[in-house]
N, C-alpha and C positions, 0 to 999 in steps of 0.2 A: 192851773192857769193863773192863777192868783200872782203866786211863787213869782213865776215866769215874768209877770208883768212886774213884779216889786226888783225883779233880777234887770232889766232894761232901765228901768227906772220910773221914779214917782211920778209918773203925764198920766193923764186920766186917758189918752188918746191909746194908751199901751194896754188899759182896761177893758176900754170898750171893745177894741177887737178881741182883745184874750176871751174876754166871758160869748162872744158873739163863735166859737170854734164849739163851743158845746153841742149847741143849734145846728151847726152844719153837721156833725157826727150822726144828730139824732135823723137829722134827716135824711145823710147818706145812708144809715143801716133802715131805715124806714123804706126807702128803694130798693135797697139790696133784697130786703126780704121780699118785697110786693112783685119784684120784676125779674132780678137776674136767677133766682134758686129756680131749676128747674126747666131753664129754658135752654134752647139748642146754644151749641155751639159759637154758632155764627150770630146768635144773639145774645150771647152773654158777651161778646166779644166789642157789639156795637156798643152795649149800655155799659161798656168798662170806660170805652173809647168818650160816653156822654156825662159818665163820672166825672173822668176827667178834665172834658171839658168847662165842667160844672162848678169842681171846684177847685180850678186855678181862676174864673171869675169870682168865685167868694173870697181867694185871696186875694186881689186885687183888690175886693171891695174894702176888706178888713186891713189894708194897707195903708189904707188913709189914716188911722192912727197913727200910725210909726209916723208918717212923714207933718202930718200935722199936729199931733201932739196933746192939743188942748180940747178939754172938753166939747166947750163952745163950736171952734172950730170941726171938729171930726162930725157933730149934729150938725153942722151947718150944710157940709157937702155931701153927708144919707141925703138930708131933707131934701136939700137940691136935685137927687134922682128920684125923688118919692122913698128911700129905704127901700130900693130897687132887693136888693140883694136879704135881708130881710124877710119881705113880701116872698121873695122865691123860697128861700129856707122854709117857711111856713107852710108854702104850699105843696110842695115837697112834700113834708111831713105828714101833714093830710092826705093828698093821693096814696103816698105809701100807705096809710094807715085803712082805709079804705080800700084797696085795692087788697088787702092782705085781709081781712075782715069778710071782701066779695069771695075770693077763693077760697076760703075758710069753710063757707057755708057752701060753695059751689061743690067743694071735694076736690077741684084743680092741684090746688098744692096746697097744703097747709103750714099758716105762720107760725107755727109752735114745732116744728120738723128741722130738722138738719141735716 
């Protein structure tokens, strides 16, 4: 992501979102594992469809560096939503983790399976 961001150019705003694509990963497979392994059909189907929707608003959020650029500025407008986008990746992260952890010890499904 580094690379990626030094490839665009030297704006800290090119940064912020690059390193901020890590977080969304962990926490889409953090989902993936808690929610769609295992389940029918018709709901692996919905939670693909809530993937998505999920994160074309992360990219949205992390777009705000490209178009603003500068450090200063790209904190300014997270701040402005609370680090809306953020706050969701973490929570994410957590319900997945928790949720894989419950079925773990339930015997439902387990997180270590493929």
């Amino acid at each position: 992501m580094t690379v990626s961001a030094f490839w665009h150019g030297v704006h800290p705003g090119y940064y912020l979102s690059f390193l901020t694509i890590p977080l969304n990963l962990v926490a889409e497979d953090a989902m993936i594992a808690a929610f769609r392994k295992g389940a029918t059909a018709h709901r692996q189907s919905q939670f693909d469809w809530l993937c998505w929707f999920f994160k074309m608003r992360c990219f949205e959020y992390m777009c705000m560096g490209f178009l603003l650029l500068s450090l200063q500025d790209t904190l300014r407008y997270w701040h402005s939503i609370y680090f809306l986008g953020h706050i969701v990746i973490v929570i994410f992260i957590v319900i997945g983790s928790m949720s894989r952890v419950k079925h773990s010890k339930t015997g439902e499904v387990s997180a270590k399976s493929e």
